[in-house]
Each structure stands twice: as C-alpha cells, then as structure tokens.
PDB file of N, CA, C and O in Angstrom:
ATOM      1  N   UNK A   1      -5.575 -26.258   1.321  1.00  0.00           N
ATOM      2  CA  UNK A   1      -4.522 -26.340   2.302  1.00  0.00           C
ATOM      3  C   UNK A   1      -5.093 -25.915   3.646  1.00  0.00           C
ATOM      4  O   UNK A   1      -5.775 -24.901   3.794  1.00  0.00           O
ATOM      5  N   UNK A   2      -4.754 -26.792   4.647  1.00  0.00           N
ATOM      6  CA  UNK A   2      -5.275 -26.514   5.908  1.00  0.00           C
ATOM      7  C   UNK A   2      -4.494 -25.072   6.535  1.00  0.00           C
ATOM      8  O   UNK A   2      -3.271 -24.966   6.452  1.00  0.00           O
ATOM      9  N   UNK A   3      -5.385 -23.940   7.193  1.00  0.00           N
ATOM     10  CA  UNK A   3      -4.668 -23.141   7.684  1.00  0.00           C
ATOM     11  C   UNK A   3      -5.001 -22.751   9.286  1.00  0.00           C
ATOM     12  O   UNK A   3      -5.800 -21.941   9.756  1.00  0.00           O
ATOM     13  N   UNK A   4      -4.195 -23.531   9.826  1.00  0.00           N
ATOM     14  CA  UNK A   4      -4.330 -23.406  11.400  1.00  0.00           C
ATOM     15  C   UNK A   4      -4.610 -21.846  12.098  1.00  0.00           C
ATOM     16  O   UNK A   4      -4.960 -21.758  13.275  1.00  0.00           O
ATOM     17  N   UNK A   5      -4.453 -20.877  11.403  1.00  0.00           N
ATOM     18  CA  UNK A   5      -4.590 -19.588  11.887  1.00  0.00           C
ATOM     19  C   UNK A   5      -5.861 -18.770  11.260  1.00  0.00           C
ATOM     20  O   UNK A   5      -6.018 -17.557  11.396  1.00  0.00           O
ATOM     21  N   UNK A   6      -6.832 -19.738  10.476  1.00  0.00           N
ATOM     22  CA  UNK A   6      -8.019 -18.984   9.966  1.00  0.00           C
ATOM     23  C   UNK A   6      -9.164 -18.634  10.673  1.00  0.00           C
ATOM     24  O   UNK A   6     -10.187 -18.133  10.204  1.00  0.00           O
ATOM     25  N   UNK A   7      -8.908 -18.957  11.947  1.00  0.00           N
ATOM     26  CA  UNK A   7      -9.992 -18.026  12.981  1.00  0.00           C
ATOM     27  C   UNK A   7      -9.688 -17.188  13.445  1.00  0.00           C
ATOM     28  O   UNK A   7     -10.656 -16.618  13.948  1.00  0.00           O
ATOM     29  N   UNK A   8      -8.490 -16.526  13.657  1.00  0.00           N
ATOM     30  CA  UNK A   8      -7.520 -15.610  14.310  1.00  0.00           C
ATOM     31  C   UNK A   8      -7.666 -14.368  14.162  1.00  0.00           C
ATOM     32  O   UNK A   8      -7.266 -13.943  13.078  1.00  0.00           O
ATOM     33  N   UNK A   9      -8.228 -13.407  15.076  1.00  0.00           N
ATOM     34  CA  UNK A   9      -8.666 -11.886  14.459  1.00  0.00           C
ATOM     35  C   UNK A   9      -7.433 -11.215  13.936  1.00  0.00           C
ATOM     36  O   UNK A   9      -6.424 -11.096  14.630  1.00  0.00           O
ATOM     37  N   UNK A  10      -7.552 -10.631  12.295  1.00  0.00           N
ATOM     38  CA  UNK A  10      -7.093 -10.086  11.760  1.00  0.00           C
ATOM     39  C   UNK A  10      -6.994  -8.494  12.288  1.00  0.00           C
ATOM     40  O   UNK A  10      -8.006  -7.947  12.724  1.00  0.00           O
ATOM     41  N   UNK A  11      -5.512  -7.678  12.210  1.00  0.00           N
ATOM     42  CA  UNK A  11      -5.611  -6.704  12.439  1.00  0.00           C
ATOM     43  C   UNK A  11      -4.221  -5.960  12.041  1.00  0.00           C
ATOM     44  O   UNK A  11      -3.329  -6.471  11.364  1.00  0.00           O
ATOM     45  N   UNK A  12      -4.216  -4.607  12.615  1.00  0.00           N
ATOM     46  CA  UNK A  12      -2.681  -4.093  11.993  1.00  0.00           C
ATOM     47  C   UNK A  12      -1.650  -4.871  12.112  1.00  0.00           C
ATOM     48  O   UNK A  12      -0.862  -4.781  11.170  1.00  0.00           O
ATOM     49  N   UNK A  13      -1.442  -5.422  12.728  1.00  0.00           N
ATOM     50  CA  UNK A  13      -0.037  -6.281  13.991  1.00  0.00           C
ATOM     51  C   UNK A  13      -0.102  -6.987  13.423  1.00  0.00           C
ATOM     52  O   UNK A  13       0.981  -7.381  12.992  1.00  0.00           O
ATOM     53  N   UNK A  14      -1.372  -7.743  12.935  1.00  0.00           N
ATOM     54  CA  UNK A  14      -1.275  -9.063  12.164  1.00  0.00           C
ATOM     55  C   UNK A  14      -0.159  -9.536  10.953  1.00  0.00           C
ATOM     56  O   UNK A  14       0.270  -8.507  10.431  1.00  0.00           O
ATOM     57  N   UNK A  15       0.213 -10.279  10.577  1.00  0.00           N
ATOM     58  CA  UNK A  15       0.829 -10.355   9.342  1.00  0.00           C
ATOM     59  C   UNK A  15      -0.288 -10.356   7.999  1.00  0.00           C
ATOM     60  O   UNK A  15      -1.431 -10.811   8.055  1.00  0.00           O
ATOM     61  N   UNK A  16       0.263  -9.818   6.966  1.00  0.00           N
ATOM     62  CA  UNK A  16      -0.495  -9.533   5.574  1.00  0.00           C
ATOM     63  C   UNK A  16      -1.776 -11.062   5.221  1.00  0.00           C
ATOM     64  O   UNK A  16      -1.450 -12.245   5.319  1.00  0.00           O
ATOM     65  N   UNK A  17      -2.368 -10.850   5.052  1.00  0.00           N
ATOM     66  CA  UNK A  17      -3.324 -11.971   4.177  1.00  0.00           C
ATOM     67  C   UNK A  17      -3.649 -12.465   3.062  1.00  0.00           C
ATOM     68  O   UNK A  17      -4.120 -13.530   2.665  1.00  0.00           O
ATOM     69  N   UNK A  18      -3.067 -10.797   2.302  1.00  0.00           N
ATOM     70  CA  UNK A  18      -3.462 -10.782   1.019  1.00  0.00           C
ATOM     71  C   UNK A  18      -2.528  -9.612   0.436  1.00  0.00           C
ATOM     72  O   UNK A  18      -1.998  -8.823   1.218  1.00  0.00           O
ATOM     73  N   UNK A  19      -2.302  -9.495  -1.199  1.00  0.00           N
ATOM     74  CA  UNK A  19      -1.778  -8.455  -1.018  1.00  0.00           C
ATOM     75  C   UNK A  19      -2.066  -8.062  -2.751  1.00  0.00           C
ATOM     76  O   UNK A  19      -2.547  -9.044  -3.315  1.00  0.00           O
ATOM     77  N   UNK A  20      -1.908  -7.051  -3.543  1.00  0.00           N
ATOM     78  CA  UNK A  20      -2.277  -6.643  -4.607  1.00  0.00           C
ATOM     79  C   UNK A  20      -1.130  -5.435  -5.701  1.00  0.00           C
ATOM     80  O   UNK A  20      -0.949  -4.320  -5.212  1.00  0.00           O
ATOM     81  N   UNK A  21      -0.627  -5.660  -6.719  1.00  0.00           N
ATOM     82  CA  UNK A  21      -0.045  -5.060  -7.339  1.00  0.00           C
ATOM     83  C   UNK A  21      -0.825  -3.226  -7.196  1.00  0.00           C
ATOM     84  O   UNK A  21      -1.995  -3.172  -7.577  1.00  0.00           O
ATOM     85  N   UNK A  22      -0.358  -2.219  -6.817  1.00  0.00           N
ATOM     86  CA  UNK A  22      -0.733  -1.190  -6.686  1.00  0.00           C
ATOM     87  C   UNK A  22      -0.705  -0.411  -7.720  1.00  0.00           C
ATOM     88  O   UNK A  22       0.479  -0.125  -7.896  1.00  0.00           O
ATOM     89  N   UNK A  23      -1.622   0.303  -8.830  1.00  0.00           N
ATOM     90  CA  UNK A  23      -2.110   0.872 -10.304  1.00  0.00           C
ATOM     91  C   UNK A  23      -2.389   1.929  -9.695  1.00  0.00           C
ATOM     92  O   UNK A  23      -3.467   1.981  -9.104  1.00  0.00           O
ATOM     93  N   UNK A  24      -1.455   3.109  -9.672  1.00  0.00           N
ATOM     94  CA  UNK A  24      -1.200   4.563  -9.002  1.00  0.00           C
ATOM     95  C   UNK A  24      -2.586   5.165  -9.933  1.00  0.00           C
ATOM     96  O   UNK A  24      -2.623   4.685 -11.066  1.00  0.00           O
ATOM     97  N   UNK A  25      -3.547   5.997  -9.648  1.00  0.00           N
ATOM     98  CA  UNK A  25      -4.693   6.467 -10.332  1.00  0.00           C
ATOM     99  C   UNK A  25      -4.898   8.218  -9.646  1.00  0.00           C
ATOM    100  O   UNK A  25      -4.827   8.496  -8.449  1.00  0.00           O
ATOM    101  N   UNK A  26      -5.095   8.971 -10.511  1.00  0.00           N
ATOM    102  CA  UNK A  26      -5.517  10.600  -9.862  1.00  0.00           C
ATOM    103  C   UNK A  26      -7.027  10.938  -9.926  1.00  0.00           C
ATOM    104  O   UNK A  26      -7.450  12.082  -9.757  1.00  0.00           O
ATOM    105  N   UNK A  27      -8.083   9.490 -10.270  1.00  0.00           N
ATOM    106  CA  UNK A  27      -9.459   9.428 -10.220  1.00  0.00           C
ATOM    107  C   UNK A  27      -9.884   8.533  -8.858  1.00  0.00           C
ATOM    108  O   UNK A  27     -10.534   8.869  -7.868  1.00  0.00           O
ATOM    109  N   UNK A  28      -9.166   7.087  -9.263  1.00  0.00           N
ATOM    110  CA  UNK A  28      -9.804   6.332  -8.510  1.00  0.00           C
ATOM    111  C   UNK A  28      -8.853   5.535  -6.808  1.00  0.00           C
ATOM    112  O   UNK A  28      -7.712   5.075  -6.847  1.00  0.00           O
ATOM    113  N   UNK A  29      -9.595   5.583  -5.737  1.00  0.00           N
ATOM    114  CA  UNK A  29      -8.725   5.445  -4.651  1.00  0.00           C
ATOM    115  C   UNK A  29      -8.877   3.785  -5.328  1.00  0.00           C
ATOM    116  O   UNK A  29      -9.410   3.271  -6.311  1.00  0.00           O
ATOM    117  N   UNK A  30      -7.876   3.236  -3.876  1.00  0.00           N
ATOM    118  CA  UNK A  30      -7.239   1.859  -4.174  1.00  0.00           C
ATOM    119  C   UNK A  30      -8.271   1.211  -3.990  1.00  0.00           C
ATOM    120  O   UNK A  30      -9.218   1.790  -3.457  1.00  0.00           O
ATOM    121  N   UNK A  31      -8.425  -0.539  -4.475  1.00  0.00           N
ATOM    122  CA  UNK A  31      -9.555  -0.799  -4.370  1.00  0.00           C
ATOM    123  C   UNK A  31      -9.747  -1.701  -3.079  1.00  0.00           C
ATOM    124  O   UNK A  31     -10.794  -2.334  -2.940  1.00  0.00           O
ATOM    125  N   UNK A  32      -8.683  -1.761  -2.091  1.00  0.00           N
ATOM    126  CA  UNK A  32      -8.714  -2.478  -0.658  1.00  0.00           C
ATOM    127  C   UNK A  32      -7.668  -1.577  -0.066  1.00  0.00           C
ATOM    128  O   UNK A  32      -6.539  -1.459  -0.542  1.00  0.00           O
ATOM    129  N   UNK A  33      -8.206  -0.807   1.242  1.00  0.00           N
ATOM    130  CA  UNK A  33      -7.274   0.092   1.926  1.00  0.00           C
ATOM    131  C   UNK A  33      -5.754  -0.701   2.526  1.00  0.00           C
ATOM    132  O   UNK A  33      -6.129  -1.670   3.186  1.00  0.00           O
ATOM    133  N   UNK A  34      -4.793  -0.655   2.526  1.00  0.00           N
ATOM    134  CA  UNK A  34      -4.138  -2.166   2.379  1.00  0.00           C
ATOM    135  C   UNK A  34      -3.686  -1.669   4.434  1.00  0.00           C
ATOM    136  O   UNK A  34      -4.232  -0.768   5.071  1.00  0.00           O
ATOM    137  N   UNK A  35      -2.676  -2.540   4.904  1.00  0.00           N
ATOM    138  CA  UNK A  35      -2.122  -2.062   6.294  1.00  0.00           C
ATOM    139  C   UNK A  35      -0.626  -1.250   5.825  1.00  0.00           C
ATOM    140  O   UNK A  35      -0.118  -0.168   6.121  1.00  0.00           O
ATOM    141  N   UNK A  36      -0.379  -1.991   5.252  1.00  0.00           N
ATOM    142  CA  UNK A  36       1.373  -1.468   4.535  1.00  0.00           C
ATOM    143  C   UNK A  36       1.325  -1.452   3.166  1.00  0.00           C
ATOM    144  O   UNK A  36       0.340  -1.741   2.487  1.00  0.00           O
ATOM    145  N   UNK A  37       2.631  -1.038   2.685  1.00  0.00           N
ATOM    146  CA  UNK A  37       2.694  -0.639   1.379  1.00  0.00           C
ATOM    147  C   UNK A  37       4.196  -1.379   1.009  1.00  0.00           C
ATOM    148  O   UNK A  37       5.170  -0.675   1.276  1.00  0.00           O
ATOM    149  N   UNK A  38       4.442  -2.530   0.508  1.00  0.00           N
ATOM    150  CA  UNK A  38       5.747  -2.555  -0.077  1.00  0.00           C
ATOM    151  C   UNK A  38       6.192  -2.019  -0.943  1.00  0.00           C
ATOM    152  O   UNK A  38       5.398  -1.614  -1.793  1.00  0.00           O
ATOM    153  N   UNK A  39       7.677  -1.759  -1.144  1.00  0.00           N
ATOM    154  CA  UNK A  39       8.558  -0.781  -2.773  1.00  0.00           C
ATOM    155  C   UNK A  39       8.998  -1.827  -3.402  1.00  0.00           C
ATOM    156  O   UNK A  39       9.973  -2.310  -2.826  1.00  0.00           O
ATOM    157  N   UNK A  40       8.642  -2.462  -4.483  1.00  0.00           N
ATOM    158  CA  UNK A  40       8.763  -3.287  -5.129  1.00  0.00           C
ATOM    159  C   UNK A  40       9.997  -2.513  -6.104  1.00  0.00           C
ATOM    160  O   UNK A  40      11.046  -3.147  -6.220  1.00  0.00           O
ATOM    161  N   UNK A  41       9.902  -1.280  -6.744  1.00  0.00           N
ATOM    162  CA  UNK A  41      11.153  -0.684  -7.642  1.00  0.00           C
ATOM    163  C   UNK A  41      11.115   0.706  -6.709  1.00  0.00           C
ATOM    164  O   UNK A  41      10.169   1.363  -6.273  1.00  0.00           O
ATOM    165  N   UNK A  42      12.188   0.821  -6.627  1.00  0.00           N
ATOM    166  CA  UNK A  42      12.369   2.881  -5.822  1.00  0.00           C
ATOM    167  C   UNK A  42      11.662   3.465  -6.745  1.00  0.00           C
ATOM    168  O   UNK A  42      11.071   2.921  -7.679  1.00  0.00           O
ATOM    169  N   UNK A  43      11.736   4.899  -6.411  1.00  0.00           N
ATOM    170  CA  UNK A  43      11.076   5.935  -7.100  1.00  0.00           C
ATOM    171  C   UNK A  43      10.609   6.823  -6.068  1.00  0.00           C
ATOM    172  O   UNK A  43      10.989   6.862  -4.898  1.00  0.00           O
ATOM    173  N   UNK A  44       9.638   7.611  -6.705  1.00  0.00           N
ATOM    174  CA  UNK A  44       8.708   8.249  -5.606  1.00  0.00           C
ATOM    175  C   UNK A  44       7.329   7.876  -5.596  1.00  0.00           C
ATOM    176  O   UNK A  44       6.935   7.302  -6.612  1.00  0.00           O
ATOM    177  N   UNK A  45       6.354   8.110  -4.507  1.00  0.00           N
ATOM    178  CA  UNK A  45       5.515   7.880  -4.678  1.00  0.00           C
ATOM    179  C   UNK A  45       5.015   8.929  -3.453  1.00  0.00           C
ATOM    180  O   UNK A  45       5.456   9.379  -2.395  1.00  0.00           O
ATOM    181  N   UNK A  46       3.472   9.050  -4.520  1.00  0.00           N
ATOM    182  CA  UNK A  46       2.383   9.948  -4.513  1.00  0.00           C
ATOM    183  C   UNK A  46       1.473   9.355  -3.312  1.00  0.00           C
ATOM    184  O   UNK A  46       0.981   8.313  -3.745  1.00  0.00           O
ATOM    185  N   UNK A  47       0.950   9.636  -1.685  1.00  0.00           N
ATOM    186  CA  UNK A  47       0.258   8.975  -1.567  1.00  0.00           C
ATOM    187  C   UNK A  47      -0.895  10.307  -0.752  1.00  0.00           C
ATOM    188  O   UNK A  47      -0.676  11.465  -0.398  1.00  0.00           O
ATOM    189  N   UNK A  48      -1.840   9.636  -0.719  1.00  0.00           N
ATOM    190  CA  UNK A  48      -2.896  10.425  -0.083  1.00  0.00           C
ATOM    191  C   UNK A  48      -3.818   9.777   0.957  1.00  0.00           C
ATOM    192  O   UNK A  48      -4.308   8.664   0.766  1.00  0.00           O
ATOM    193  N   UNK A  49      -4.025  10.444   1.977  1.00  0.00           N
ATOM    194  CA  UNK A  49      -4.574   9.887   3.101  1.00  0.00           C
ATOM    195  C   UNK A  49      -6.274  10.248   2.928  1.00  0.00           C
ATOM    196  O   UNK A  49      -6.788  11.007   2.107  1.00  0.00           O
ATOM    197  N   UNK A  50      -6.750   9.660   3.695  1.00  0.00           N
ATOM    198  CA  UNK A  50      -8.324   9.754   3.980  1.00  0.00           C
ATOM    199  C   UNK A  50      -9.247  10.878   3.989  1.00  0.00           C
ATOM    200  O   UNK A  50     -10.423  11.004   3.649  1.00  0.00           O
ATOM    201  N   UNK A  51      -7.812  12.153   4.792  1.00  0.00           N
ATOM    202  CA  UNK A  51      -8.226  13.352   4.145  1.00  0.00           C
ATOM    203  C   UNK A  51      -8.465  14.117   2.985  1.00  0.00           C
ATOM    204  O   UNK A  51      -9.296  14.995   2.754  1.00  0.00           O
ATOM    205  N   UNK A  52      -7.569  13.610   2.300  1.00  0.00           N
ATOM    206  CA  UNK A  52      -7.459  14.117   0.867  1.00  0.00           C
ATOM    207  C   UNK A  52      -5.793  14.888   0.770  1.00  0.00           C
ATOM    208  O   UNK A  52      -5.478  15.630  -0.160  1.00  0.00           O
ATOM    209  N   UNK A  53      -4.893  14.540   1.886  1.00  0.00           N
ATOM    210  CA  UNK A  53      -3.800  15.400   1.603  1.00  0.00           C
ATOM    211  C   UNK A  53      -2.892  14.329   1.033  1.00  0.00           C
ATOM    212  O   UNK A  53      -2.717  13.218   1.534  1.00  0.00           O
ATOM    213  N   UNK A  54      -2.297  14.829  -0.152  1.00  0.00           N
ATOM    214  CA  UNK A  54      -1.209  14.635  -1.033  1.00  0.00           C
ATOM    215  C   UNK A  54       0.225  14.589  -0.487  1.00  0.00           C
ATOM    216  O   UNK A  54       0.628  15.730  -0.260  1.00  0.00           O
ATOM    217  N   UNK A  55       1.175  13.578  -0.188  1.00  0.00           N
ATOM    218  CA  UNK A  55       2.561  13.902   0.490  1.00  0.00           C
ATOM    219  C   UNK A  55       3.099  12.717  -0.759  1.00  0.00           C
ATOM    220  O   UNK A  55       2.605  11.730  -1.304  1.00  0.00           O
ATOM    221  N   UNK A  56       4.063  13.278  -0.808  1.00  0.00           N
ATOM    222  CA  UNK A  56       5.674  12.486  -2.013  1.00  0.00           C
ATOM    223  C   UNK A  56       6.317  12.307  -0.928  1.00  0.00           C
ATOM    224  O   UNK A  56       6.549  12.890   0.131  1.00  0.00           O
ATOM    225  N   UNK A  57       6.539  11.388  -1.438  1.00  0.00           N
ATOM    226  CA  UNK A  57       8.296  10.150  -0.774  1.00  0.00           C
ATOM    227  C   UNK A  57       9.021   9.609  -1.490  1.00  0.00           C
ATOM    228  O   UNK A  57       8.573   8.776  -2.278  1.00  0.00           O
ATOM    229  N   UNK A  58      10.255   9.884  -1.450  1.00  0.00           N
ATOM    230  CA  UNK A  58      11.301   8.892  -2.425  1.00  0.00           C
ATOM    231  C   UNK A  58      11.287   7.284  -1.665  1.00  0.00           C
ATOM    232  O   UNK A  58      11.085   7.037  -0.476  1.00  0.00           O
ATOM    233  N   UNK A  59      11.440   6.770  -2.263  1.00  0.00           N
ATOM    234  CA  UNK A  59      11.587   5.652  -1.551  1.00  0.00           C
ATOM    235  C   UNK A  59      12.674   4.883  -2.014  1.00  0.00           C
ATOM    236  O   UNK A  59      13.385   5.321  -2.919  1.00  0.00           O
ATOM    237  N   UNK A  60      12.939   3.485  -1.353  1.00  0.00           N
ATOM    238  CA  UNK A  60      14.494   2.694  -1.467  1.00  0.00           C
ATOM    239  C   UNK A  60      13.188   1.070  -2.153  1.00  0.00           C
ATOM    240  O   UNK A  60      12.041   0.800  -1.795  1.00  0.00           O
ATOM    241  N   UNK A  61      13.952   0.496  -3.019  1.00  0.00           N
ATOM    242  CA  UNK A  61      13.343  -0.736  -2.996  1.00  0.00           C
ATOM    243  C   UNK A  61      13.599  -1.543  -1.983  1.00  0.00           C
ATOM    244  O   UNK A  61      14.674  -1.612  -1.387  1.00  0.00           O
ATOM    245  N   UNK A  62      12.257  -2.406  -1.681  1.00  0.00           N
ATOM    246  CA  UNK A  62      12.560  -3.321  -0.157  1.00  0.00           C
ATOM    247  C   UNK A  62      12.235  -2.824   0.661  1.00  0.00           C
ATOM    248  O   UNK A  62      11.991  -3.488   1.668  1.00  0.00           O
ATOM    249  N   UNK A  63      12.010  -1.054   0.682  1.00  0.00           N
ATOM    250  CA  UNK A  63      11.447  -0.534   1.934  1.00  0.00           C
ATOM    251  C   UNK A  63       9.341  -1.459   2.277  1.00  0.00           C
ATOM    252  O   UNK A  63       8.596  -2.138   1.571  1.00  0.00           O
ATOM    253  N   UNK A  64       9.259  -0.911   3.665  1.00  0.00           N
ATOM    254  CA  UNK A  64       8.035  -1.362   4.113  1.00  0.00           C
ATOM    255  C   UNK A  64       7.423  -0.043   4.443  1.00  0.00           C
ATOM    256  O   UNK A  64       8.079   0.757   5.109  1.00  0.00           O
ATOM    257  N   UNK A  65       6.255   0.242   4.044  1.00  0.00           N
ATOM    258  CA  UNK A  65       5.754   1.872   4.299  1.00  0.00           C
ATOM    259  C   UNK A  65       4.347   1.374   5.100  1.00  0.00           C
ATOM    260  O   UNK A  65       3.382   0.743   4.666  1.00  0.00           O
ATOM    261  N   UNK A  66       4.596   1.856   6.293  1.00  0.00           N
ATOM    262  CA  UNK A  66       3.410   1.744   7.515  1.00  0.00           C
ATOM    263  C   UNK A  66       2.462   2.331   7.248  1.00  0.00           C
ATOM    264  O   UNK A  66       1.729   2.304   8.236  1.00  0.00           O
ATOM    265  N   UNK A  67       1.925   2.989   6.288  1.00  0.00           N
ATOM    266  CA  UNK A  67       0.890   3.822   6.166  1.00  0.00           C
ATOM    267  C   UNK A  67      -0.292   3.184   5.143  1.00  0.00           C
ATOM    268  O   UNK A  67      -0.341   2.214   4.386  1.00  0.00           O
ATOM    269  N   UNK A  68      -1.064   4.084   5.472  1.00  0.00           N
ATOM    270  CA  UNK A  68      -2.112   2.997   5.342  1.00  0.00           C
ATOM    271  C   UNK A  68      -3.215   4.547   3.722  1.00  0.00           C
ATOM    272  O   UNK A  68      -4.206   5.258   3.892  1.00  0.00           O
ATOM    273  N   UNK A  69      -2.676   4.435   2.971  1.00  0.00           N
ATOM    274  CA  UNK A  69      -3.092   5.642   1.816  1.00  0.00           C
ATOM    275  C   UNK A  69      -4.461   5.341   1.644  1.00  0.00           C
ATOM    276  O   UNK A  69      -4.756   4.281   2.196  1.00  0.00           O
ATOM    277  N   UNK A  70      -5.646   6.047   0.922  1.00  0.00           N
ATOM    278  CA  UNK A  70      -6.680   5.883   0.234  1.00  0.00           C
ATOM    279  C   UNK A  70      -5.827   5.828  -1.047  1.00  0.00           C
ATOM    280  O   UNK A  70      -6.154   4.781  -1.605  1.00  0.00           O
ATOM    281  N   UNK A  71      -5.194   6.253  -1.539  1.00  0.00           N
ATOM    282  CA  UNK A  71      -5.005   6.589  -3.032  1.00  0.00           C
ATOM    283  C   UNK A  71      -3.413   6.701  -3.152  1.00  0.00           C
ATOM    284  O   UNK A  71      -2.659   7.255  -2.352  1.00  0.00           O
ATOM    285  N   UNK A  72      -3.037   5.954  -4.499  1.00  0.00           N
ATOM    286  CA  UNK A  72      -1.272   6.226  -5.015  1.00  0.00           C
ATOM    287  C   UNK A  72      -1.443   7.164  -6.184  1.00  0.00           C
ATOM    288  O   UNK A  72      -1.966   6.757  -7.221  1.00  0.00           O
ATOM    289  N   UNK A  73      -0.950   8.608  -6.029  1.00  0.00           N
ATOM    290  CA  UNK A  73      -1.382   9.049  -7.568  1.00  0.00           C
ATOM    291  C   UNK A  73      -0.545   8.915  -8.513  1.00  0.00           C
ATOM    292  O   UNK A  73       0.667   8.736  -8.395  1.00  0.00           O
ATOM    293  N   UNK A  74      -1.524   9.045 -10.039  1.00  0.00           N
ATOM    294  CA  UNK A  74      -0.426   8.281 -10.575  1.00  0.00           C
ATOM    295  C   UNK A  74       0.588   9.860 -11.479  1.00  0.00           C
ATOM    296  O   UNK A  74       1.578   9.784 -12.208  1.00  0.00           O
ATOM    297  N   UNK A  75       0.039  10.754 -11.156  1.00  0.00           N
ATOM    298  CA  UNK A  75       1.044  12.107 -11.196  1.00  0.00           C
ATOM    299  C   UNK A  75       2.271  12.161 -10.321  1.00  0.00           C
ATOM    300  O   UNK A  75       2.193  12.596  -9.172  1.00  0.00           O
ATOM    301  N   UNK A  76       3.286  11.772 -10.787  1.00  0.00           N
ATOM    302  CA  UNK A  76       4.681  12.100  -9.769  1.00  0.00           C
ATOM    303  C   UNK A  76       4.828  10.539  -8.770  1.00  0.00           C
ATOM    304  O   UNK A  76       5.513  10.453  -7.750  1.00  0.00           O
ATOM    305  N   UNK A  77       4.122   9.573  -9.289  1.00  0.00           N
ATOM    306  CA  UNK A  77       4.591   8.131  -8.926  1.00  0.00           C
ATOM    307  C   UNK A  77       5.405   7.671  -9.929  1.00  0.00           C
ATOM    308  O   UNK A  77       4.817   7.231 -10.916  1.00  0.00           O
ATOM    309  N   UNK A  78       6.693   7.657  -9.936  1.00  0.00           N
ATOM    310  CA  UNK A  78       7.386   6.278 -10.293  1.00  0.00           C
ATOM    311  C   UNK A  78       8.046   4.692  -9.534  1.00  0.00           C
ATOM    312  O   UNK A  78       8.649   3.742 -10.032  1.00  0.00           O
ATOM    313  N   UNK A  79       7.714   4.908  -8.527  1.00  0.00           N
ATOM    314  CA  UNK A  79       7.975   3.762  -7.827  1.00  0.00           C
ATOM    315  C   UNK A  79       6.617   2.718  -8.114  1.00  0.00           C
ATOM    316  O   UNK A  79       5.433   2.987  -8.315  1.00  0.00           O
ATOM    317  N   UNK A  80       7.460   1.224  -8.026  1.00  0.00           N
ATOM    318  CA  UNK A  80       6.169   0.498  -8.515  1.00  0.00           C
ATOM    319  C   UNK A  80       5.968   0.059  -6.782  1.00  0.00           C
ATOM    320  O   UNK A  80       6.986  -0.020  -6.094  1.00  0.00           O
ATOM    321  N   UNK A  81       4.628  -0.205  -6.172  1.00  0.00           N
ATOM    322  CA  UNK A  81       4.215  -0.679  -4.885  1.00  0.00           C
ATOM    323  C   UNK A  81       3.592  -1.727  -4.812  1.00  0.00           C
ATOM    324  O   UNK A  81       2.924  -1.935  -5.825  1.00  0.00           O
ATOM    325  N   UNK A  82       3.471  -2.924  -3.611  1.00  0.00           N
ATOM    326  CA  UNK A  82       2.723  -3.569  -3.750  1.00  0.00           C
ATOM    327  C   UNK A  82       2.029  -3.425  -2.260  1.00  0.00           C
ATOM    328  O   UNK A  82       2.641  -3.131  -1.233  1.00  0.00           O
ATOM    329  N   UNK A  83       0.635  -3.691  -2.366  1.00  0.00           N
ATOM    330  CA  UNK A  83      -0.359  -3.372  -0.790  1.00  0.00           C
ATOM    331  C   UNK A  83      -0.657  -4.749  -0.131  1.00  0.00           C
ATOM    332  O   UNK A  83      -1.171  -5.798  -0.517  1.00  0.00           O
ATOM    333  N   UNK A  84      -0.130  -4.306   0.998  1.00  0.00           N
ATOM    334  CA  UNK A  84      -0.184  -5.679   2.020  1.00  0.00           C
ATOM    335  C   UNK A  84      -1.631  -5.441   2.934  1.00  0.00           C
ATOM    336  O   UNK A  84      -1.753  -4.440   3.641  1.00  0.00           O
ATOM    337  N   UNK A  85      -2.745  -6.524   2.825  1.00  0.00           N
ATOM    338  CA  UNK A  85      -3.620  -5.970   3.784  1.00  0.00           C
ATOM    339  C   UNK A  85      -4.135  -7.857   4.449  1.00  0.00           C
ATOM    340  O   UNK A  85      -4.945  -7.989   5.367  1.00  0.00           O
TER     341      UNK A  85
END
C-alpha cells in the first residue's frame, strides 16, 4: 500500500506508527520505548521511568497516557495496555 507520509520525520507530535500489546514484566523493560500508552481494560498500572522510579495509576479504559515508561510492572498491574510508538 502506497503511503504518502513515509518520508515524514517521525516524532512525539507525530501520530503512532506502530503499536504493541504491553506484557507488564518486574525483570524485563519494554521491548520498544513506546510515545503513549493506551488502557485497553482499567485497572492500575505499574509504570517506571528511565530512572528507575516506580509510580501506580488507576486508570479509566480509553484513557491515553502521555508518558513514555521503560517498564510496566507486572506486580500491582491489572490494567491491560497497549504502546503507541
């Protein structure tokens, strides 16, 4: 399929390209840092930044989460996510 926008620099602002069912792990970070995070089912979720700090969020299904995690843990995640990058 022809895609008129495949030279176009990719970036935050951009819209998604790709995106991946998110497998919450307390070993391994995600395996593509994504731009956003969709809530595919509520719950909470575990996320951790680049630093290594740990923050919980309840979340709503349908929400869009701007943040950009190394890692979903899978201790104290029940929300299912999907990563928009």
């Amino acid at each position: 399929m022809p895609d008129p926008f495949d030279s176009d620099y990719v970036n935050l602002t951009s819209p998604a390209v790709a995106h991946y069912v998110v497998i919450p792990s307390d070993g391994a970070d995600l395996p593509v840092r994504p731009g956003a995070l969709y809530v595919n089912s509520a719950g909470t979720a575990v996320l951790q930044d680049k630093d290594g700090e740990s923050v919980s969020y309840e979340v709503t299904a349908g929400a869009v989460l701007t943040l950009r995690p190394t890692r979903v843990l899978a201790t104290g995640t029940t929300a299912q996510l999907v990563a928009w990058y």
